[in-house]
Residue, then its C-alpha position, 0 to 999 in steps of 0.5 A: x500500500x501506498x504511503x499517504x503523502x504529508x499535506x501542503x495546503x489547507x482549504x481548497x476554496x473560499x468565497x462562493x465564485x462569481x458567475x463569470x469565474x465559475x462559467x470560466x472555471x467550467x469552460x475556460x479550465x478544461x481547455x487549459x488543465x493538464x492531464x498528468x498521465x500523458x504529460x512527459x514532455x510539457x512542450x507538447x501541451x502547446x500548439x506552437x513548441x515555446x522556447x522554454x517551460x517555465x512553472x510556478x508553484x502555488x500561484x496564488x492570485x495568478x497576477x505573477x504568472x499573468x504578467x510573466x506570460x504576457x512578457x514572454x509570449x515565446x516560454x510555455x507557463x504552467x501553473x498548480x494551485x490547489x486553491x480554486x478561487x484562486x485558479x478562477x482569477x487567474x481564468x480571467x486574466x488569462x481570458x481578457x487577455x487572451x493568453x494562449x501560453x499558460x497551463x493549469x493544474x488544480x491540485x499538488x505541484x508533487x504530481x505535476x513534477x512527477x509526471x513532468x520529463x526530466x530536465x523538462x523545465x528551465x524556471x520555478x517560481x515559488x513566490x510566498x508559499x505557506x509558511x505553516x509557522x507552527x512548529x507541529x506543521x513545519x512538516x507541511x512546508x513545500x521546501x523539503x528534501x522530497x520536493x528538491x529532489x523533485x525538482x531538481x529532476x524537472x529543472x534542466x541544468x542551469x535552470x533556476x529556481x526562484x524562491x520569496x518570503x517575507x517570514x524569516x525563518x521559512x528564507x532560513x529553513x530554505x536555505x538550509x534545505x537547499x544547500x544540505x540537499x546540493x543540486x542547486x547554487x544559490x546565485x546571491x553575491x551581496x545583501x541586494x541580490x536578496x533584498x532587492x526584488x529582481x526587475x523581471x520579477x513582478x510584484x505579487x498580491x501577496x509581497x504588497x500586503x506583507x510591505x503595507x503590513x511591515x514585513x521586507x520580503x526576501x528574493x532568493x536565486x538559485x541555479x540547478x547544478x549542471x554535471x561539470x559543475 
């Protein structure tokens, strides 16, 4: 039998959807969900092959990803977000905009990276993710040892991985996981390499509550390894 996987995340939904998101969500989402059985390769997800696959972990609100996919009409995006109220605004901004380069998975990004061929993805972003700050529930945190070995399965070499947070001890506990597990370089060479966001990294929802409410977020940059390294 099948060990149950540790949980993630918590509630799958909020507020009742609006009628224009839930008519996306029963419409829009079919068109764009990937199905994890025949994955492999995500290239093949698009009509066009992109020059590159780029994934973001827990999108959130889905304004990163949006705005990433309309800046790079060229790269292929996929999405996971277990939370649907929050894949149902990104439905929309996918629709007024009419991109054609995202793909979704409403579920674990585990199984997304799974399901994903090796080396098949250039960029990760994980922006904000729970921080799960009790220590009984650390155990919940997305930067695990299991999920870099994950990772640095589906990130090719010299792909990257971006991580932000804006509690101090989740930016600890990354860093301590990430250089105990050895697959990834963390590319800062000065305190702004961190504390400066990147300005091809656009703002999130979530990074502009943490400001207003005090707390500096944190930008950390990483490299996957490449066999000669």
């Amino acid at each position: 039998m099948q060990k149950p996987r540790r949980l993630l995340y918590g509630r799958r939904q909020g507020h009742k959807l609006r009628a224009g998101q839930q008519h996306l969500v029963e419409t829009l989402l079919p068109r764009l969900a990937i199905d994890l059985k025949t994955l492999g390769d995500p290239r093949r997800l698009f009509d066009a092959a992109p020059d590159d696959i780029w994934l973001e972990i827990g999108f959130g609100g889905g304004e990163h990803l949006a705005t990433q996919a309309a800046a790079h009409p060229n790269i292929g995006f996929l999405g996971c977000e277990p939370f649907v109220n929050g894949v149902a605004k990104l439905l929309v901004q996918i629709d007024r905009a009419g991109l054609d380069n995202i793909r979704l998975h409403q579920g674990d990004a585990r199984d997304l990276l799974d399901a994903l061929a090796p080396g098949s993805v250039g960029r990760v972003f994980l922006l904000f993710p729970d921080p799960w700050p009790k220590t009984r529930h650390h155990k919940r945190r997305f930067v695990s040892q299991e999920t870099l070995d994950q990772l640095a399965q589906a990130v090719r070499p010299g792909g990257e991985l971006r991580i932000a947070t804006d509690i101090p001890d989740y930016c600890r506990w990354t860093l301590q996981h990430i250089r105990r597990h050895g697959a990834f370089e963390w590319l800062a060479k000065g305190p702004a390499d961190w504390r400066q966001r990147p300005a091809d990294w656009p703002e999130t929802r979530y990074e502009q509550k943490a400001i207003r409410q005090g707390r500096i977020p944190v930008y950390l940059r990483f490299r996957r390894h490449s066999a000669s390294d």
